[in-house]
C-alpha positions as CSV (number, residue, x, y, z in Angstrom):
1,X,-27.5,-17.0,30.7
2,X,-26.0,-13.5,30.6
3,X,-22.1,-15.3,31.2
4,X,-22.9,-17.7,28.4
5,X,-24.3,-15.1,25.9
6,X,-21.2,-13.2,26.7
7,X,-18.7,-16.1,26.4
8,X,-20.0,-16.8,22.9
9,X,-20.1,-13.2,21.4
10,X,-16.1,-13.3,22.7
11,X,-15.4,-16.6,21.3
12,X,-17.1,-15.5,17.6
13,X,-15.3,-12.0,18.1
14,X,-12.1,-14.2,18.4
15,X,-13.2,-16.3,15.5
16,X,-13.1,-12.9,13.2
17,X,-9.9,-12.6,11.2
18,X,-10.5,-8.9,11.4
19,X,-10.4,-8.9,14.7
20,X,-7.5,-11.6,14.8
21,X,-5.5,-8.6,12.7
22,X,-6.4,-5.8,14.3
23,X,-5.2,-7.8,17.4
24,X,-1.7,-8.9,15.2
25,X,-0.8,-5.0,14.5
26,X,2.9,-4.5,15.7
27,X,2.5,-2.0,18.4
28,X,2.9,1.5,18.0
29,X,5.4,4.0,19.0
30,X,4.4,6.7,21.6
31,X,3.4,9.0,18.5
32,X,1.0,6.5,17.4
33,X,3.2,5.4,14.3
34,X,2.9,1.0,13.6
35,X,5.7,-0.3,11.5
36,X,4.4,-2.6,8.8
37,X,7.7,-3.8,7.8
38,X,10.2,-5.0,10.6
39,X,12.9,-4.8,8.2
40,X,13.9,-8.7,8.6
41,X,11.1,-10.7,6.5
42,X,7.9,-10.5,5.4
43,X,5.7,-11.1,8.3
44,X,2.4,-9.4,8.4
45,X,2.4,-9.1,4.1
46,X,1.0,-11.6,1.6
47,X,2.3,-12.1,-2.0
48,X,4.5,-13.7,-4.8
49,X,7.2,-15.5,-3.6
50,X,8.5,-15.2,-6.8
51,X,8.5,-11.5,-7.0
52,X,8.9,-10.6,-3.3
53,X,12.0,-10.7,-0.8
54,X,13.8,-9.3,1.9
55,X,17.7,-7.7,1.0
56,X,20.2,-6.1,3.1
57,X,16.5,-4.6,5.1
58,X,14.2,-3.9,2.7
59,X,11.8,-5.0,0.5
60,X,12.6,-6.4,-3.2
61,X,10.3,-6.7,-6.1
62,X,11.9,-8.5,-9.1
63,X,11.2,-11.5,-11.8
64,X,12.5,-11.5,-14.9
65,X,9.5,-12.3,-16.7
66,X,5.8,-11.9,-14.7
67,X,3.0,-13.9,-16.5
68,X,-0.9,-13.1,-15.7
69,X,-0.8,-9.2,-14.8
70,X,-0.1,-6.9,-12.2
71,X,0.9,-8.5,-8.8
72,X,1.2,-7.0,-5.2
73,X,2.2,-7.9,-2.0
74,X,-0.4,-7.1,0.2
75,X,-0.6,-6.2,3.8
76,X,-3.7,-7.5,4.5
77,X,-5.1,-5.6,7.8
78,X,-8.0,-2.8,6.5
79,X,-7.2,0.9,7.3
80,X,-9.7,4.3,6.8
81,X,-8.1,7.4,8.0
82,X,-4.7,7.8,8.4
83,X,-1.2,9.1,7.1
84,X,1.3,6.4,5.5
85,X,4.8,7.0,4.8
86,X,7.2,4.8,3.1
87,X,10.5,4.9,1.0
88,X,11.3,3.7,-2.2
89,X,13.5,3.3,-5.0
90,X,12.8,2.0,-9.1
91,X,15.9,0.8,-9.7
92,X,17.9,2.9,-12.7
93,X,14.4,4.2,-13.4
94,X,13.1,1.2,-14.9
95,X,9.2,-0.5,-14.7
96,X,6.6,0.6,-12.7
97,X,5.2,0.4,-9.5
98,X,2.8,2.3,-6.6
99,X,1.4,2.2,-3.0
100,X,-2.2,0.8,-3.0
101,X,-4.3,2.4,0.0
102,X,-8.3,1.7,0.6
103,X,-8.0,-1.0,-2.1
104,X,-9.4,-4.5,-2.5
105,X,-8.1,-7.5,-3.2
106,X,-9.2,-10.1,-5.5
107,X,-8.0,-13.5,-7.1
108,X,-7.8,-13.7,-10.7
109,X,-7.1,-17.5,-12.1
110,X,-3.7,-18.4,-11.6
111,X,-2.7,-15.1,-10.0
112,X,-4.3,-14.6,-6.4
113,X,-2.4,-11.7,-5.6
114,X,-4.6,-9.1,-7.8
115,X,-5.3,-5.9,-5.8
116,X,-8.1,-2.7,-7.1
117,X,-8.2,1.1,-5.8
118,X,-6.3,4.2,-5.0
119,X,-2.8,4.1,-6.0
120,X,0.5,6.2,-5.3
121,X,2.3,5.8,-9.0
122,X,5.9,5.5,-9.5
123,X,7.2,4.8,-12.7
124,X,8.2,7.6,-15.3
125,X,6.1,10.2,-16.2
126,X,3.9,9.3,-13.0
127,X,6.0,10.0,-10.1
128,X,3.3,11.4,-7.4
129,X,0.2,11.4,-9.5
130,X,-3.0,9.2,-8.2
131,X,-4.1,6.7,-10.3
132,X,-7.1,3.8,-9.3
133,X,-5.8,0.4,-9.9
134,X,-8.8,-1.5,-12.1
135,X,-11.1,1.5,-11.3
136,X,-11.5,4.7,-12.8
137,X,-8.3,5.6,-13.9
138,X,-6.4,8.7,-13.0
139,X,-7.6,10.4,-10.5
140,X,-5.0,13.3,-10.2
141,X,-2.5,13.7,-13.0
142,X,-2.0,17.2,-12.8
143,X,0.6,18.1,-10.1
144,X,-0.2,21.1,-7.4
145,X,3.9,21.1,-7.4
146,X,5.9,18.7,-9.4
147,X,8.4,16.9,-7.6
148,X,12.5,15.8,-7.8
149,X,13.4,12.1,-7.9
150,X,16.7,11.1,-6.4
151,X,19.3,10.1,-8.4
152,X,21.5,7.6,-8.8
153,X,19.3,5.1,-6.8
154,X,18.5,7.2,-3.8
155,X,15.5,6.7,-1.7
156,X,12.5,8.7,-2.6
157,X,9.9,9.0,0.5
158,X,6.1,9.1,0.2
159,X,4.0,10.4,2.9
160,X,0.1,9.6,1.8
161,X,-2.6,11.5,4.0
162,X,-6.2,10.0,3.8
163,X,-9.0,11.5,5.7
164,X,-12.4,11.3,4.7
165,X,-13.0,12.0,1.2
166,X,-9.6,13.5,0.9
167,X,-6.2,12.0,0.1
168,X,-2.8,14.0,-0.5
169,X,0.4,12.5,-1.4
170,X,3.4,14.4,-0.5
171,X,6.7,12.8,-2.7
172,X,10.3,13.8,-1.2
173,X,8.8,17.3,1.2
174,X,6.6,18.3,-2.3
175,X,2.6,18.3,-2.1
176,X,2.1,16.3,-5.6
177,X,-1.6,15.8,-5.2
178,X,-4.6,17.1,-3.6
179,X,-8.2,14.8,-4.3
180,X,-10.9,15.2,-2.6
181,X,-13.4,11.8,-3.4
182,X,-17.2,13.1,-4.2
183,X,-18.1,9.6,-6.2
184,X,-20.6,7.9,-3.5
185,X,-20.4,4.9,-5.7
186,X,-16.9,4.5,-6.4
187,X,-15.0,6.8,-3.6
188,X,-13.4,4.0,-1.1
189,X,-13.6,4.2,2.8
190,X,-11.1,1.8,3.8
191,X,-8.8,-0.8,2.8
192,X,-5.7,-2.5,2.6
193,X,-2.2,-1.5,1.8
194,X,-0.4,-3.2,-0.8
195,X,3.0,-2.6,-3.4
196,X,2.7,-3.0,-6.7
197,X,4.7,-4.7,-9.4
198,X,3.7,-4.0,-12.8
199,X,3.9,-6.4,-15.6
200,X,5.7,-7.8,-18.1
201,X,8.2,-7.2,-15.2
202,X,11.8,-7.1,-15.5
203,X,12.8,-4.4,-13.1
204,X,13.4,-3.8,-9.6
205,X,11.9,-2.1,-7.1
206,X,12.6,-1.6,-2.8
207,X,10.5,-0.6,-0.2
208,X,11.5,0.2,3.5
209,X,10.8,1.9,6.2
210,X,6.6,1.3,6.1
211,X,4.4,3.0,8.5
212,X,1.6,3.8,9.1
213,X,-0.4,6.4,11.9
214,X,-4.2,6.0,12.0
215,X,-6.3,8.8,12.4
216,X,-9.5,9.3,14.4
């Protein structure tokens, strides 16, 4: 009896799709970093195929014209604690985007890929700042140090730390943000990661170089 009790808790364990992700992670390095993005395709991430591609090894957000809101490409695995670093670019400055952490996603009509919670910004006049997609807003729009954007293109790097109740995102070496989440309602746990790309659209952003090191 013991052998069959055990044999089914396995099977519905394997049944899980949590499970079946956690179990799909790419394996990590011997400092405990996983790469999300393998630099060839977008294995692992769930989004637009309209929006979302791989060039020259990385990651390319672009439409001319986005109809029904926001979209994101989501990787869909839930992470809590951990530090995430990836680089970016918004081409010639234009549109907006982020890095979704501890966030949930939703379907909304049409659009399937609709994603709420903490966000990295990028976009002008939000480089580094904390903002909660379909939530509460900004969370942290004053800088502890303001940071420098690269020029002429160049990748920018975001290294996001959550732990806890507190998340700091670090843009190009610079400490932007320090939050520390009281809400008990609101404050999120863990979640997915996702990139954004805002509408009306007609921009381009890139992503490379995703990883991600949980924490205990």
């Amino acid at each position: 009896m013991k052998q069959i009790i055990t044999l089914a808790f396995a099977l519905a364990l394997l049944a899980n799709p949590l499970f079946a992700d956690h179990h799909g992670l790419p394996k990590p390095d011997k400092d405990g970093w996983i790469t999300l993005f393998n630099g060839k395709d977008l294995a692992g991430w769930d989004g637009n195929p309209k929006v979302w591609s791989v060039k020259d090894g990385y990651i390319c957000g672009q439409i001319a014209r986005l109809q029904g809101g926001n979209t994101f490409l989501v990787y869909k695995h839930p992470f809590s604690n951990f530090e995430l670093e990836a680089e970016w670019v918004l081409v010639d400055g234009k549109g907006n985007s982020g890095i979704q952490i501890r966030s949930k996603q939703s379907a909304n009509g049409a659009n399937k890929w609709v994603v709420s919670g903490y966000q990295a910004d990028i976009g002008n006049g939000w480089y580094g700042k904390l903002y909660e997609e379909k939530g509460r807003g900004v969370l942290a729009g004053k800088y502890k140090n303001k940071p420098s954007i690269k020029k002429e293109n160049g990748w920018n790097k975001y290294k996001i730390t959550a732990n806890g109740s507190k998340l700091t995102q670090e843009l190009n070496g610079v400490v932007t943000i320090e939050f520390d989440d009281k809400d008990p309602k609101k404050a999120a746990k863990e979640g997915i990661i996702g990139l954004q790309y805002h509408s009306p659209g007609g921009f381009e952003v890139r992503f490379r170089n995703i990883r991600i090191k949980p924490l205990k």
